[in-house]
C-alpha positions in Angstrom: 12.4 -13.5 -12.4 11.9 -11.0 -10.1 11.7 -7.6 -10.8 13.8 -4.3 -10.2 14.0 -4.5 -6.3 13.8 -1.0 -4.8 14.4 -1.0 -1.4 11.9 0.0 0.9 9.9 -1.7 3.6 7.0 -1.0 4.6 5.7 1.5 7.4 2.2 1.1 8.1 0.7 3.6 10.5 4.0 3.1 12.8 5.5 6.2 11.1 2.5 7.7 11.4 2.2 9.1 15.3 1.6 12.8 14.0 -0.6 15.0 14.8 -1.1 16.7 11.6 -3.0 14.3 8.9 -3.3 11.0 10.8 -6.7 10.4 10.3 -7.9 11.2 6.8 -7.3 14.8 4.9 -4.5 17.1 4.1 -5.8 20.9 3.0 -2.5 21.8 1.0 -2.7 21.5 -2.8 0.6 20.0 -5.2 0.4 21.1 -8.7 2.2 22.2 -11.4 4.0 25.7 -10.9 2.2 27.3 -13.9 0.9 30.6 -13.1 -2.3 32.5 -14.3 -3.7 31.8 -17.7 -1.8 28.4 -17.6 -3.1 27.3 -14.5 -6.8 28.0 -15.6 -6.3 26.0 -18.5 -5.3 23.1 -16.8 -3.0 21.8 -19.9 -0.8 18.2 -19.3 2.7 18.0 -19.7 1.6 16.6 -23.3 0.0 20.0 -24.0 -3.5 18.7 -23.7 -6.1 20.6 -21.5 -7.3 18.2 -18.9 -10.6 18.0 -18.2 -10.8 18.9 -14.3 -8.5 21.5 -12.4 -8.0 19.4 -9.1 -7.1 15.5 -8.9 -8.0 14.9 -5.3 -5.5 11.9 -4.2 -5.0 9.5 -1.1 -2.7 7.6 0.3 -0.6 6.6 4.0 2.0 7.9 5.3 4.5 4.7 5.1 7.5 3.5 3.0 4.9 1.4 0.9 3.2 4.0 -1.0 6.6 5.6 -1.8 5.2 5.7 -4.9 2.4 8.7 -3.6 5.1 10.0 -1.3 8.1 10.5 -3.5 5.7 11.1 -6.8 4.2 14.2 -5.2 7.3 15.5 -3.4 9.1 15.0 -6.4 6.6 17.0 -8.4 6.9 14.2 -10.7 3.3 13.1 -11.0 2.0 17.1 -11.3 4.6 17.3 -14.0 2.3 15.1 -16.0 -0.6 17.2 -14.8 0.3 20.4 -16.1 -2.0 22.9 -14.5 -4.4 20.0 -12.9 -3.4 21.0 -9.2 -3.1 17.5 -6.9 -5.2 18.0 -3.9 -3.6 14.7 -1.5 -5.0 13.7 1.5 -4.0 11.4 4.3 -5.0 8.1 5.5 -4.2 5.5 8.8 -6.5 2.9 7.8 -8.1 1.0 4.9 -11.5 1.4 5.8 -11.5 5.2 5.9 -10.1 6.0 2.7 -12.5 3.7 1.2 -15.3 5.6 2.7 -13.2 8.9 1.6 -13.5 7.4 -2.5 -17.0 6.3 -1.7 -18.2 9.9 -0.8 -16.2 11.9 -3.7 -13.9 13.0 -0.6 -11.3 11.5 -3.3 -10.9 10.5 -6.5 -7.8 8.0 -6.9 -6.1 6.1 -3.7 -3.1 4.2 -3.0 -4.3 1.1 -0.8 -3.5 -2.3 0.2 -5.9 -5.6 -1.0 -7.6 -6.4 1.6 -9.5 -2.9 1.4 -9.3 -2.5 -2.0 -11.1 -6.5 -2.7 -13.8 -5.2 0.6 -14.6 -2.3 -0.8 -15.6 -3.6 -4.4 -17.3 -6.4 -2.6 -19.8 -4.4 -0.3 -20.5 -2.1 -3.3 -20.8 -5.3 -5.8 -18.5 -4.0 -7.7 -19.8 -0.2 -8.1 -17.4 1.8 -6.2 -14.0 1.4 -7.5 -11.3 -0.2 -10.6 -7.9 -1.0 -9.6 -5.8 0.7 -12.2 -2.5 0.0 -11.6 0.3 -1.1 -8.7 2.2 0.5 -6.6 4.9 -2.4 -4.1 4.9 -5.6 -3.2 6.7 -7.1 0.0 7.7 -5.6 2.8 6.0 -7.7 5.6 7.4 -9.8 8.4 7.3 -12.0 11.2 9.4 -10.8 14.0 9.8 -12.2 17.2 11.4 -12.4 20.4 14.4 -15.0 19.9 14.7 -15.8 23.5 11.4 -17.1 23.2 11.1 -18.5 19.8 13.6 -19.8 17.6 11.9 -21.9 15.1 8.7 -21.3 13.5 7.2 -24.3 15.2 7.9 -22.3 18.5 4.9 -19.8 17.4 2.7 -22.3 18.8 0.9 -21.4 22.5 2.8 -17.5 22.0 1.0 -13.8 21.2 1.4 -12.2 18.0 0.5 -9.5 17.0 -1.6 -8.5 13.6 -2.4 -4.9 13.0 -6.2 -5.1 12.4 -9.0 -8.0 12.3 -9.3 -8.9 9.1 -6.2 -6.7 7.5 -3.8 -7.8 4.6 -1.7 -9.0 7.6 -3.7 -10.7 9.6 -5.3 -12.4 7.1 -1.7 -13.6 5.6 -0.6 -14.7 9.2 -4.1 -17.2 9.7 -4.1 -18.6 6.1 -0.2 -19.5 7.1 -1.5 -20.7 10.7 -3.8 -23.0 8.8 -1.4 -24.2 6.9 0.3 -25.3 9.6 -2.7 -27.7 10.5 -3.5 -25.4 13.8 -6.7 -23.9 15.1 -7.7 -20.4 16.0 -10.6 -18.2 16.0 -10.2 -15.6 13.3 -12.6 -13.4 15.3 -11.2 -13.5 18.5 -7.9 -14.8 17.7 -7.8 -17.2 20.3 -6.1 -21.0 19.7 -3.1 -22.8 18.9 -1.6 -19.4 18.9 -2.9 -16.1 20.2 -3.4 -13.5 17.5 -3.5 -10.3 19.1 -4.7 -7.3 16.8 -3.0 -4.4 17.8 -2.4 -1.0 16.2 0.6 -0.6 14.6 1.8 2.7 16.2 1.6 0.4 20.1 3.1 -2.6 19.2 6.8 -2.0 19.4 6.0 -0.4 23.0 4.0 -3.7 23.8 6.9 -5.8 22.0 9.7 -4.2 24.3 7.2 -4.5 27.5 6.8 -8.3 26.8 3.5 -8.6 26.2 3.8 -9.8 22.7 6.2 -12.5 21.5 6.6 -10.9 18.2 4.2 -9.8 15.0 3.0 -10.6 11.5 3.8 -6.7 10.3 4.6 -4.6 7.9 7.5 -1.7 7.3 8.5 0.2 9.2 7.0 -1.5 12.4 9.2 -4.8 11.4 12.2 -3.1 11.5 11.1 -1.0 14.7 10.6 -4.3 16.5 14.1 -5.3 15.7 15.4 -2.4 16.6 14.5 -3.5 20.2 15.9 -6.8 20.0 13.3 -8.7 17.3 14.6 -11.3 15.0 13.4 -11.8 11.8 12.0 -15.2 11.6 10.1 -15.2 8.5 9.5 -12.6 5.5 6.4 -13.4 3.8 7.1 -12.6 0.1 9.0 -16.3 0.5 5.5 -17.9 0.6 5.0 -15.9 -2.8 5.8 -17.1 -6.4 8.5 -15.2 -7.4 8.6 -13.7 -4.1 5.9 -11.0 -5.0 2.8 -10.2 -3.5 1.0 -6.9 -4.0 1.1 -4.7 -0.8 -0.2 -1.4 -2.2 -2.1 -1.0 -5.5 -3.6 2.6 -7.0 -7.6 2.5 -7.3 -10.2 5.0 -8.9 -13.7 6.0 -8.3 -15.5 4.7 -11.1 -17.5 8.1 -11.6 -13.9 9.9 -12.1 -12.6 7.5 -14.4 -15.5 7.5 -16.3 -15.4 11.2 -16.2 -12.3 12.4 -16.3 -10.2 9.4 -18.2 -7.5 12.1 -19.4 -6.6 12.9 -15.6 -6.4 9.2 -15.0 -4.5 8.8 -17.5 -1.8 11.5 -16.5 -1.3 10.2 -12.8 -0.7 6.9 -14.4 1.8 8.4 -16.7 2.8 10.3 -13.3 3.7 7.1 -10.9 5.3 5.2 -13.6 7.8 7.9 -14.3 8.0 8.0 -10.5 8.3 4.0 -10.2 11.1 4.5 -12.5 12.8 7.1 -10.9 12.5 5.1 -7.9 13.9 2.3 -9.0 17.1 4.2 -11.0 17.6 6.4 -7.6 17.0 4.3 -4.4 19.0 6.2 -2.1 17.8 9.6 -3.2 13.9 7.8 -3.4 14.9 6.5 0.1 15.3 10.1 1.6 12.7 11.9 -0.8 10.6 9.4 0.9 11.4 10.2 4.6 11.3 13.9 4.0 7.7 13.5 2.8 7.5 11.5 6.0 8.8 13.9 8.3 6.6 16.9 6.8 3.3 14.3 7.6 4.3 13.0 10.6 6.4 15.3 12.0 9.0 13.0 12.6 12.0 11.3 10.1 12.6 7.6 10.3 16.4 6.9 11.8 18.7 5.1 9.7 18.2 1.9 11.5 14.8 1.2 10.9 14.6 3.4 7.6 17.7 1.0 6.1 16.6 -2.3 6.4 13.0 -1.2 5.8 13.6 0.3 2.3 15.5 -2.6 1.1 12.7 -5.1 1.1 9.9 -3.4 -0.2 9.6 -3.6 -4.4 8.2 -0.8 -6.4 6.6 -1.9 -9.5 3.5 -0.6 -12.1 2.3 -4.5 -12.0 -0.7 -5.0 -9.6 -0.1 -8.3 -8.9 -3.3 -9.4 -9.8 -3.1 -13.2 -9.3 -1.9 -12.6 -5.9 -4.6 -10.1 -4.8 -7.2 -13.1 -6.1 -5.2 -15.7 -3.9 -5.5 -12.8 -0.7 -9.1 -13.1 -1.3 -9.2 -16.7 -1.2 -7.1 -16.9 2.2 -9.7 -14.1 3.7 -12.4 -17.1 2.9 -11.1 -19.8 4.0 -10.3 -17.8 7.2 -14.1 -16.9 7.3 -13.2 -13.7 6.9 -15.1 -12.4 4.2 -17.7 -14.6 1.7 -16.1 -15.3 -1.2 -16.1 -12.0 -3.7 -17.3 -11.8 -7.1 -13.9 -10.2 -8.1 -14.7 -9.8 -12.3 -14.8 -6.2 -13.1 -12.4 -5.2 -10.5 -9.2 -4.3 -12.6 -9.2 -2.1 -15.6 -5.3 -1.6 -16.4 -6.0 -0.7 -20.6 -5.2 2.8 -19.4 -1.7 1.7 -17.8 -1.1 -1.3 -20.3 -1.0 1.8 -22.7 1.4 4.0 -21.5 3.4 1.1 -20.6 3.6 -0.2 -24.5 4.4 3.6 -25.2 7.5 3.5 -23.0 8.5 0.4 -24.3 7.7 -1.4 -20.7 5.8 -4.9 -20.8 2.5 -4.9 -20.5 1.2 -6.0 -17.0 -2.0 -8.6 -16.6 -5.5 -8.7 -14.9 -5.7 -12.5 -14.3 -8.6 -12.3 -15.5 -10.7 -10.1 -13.5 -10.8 -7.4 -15.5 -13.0 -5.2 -17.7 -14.7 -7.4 -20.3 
């Protein structure tokens, strides 16, 4: 069965047309409010000195890392932290917060799969563990209903993906294969035209007719039908259990093998948010935009932030099966060659403080930490 649904959609960089910390790092520090003598000895909430005083943390600015957003405006995830002050920093893109963990810029990450399987790949498996989730769902197919109206119609029309190669457009040409039809993954031309296109343009380009409709996350899905889109299909049908991972949490492998008690306390930290979350969606919904607004500069209305929230799923379970069947759909695109994926998980950290809260223990289908 499905588990607690939190509403949220996802926003990828749509929400994200700020100014201030579009492109990778945010200065400002959240910590614990502990003053002097307790800030220097950088004691957890469990009374434990921690073994670094800064936890340097990225993430996006959209709906589906509410679990970055709301832990840290919350304070919730510095509460575990004691006086270990969280340094976060801001991210558009996949690639560049990968490069950001690579260089020490960061320590732990919110991501999607598609970066998070790429990066482990290119480093063979040096560079990163995934140690927990984060949301699952949250992407759609929207299109223009005067021009399509069944899902056959898709053939000869644009869409749009976000980026060659992403989550999303990787999901939209396994389902294009599927279908028996032909197209170029690089250039996106054939049976239908795939048209990569940055989030933050597409509704402009959607509204101008130039695209028939996208294969796109939240808050960009729900921007599109706010200027007259239909929603023809939501992907997490094509799931089992309708749940795919869209965002999991990753760590350096140096930090974690250095600092394991900091690790330890964010994970404490977003599963006490991911609860609270799930036990408060309307105040999560706006403790969520509020972090938004401070990013970008600019709050999500009602009519895209309603519909958006409600179908995006917060949960500590990284979905590991499904990130292994991403991977797959990225080969048989020709994509990517096909990963050695072993190694890639290490959730004995999370599975821990979830058997301590009396929560199920969540699996590594079999790609993790011998």
């Amino acid at each position: 069965m499905r588990a607690t649904r939190t509403t949220l959609r996802r926003g990828l960089a749509a929400a994200v047309a700020s100014s201030l910390l579009a492109v990778a790092a945010t200065a400002c520090g959240y910590g614990s409010e502990a003053k002097d003598d307790d800030a220097k000895s950088n004691v957890s909430a469990g009374g434990k000195k921690l073994s670094t005083d800064t936890v340097k943390i990225g993430y996006f600015p959209n709906l589906t890392h509410a679990t970055a957003l709301v832990g840290i405006q919350e304070g919730i995830i510095a509460k575990e932290l004691g006086g270990t002050t969280v340094k976060p920093s801001t991210f558009n893109a996949g690639p560049s917060e990968i490069e950001a963990l690579n260089a020490g810029s960061i320590d732990i990450g919110f991501i999607g799969p598609s970066p998070s399987i790429n990066g482990y790949s290119k480093s063979k498996g040096q560079s990163l563990r995934i140690v927990g989730g984060s949301a699952s769902g949250g992407v759609k197919l929207v299109v223009n209903p005067d021009k399509i109206k069944t899902l056959d119609d898709l053939k000869g029309k644009k869409i749009a993906t976000p980026q060659l190669g992403n989550t999303q457009d990787v999901a939209f040409l396994h389902w294009i294969s599927e279908k028996g039809w032909k197209v170029d993954a690089q250039s996106g031309k054939g049976d239908v035209s795939v048209v990569r296109s940055d989030n933050k343009v597409t509704p402009d380009a959607f509204k101008a007719g130039s695209l028939d409709g996208a294969w796109v996350p939240e808050p960009t899905a729900s921007k599109l039908v706010a200027e007259g889109g239909k929603v023809l299909l939501d992907e997490s049908t094509l799931w089992p259990d309708d749940k795919f991972v869209i965002t999991n949490i990753i760590v350096s492998q140096k930090f974690l093998s250095e600092h394991p008690d900091v690790v330890d306390a964010v994970l404490r930290g977003t599963v006490n948010t991911n609860k609270w979350i799930n036990a408060n969606p309307d105040k999560a919904k706006a403790s969520a935009n509020s972090a938004l607004e401070k990013l970008s500069g600019k709050a999500l209305p009602a009519e895209v932030l309603d519909p958006a929230w409600e179908s995006i799923q917060i949960t500590d379970d990284p979905l590991a099966a499904t990130l292994q069947a991403q991977a797959d759909h990225a080969v048989g695109a020709g994509l990517l060659e096909k990963p050695d994926l072993n190694g890639i998980y290490d959730l004995k950290p999370l599975n821990k403080i979830l058997k301590a809260a009396g929560q199920p223990e969540v699996a590594d289908a079999g790609l993790g930490v011998k």
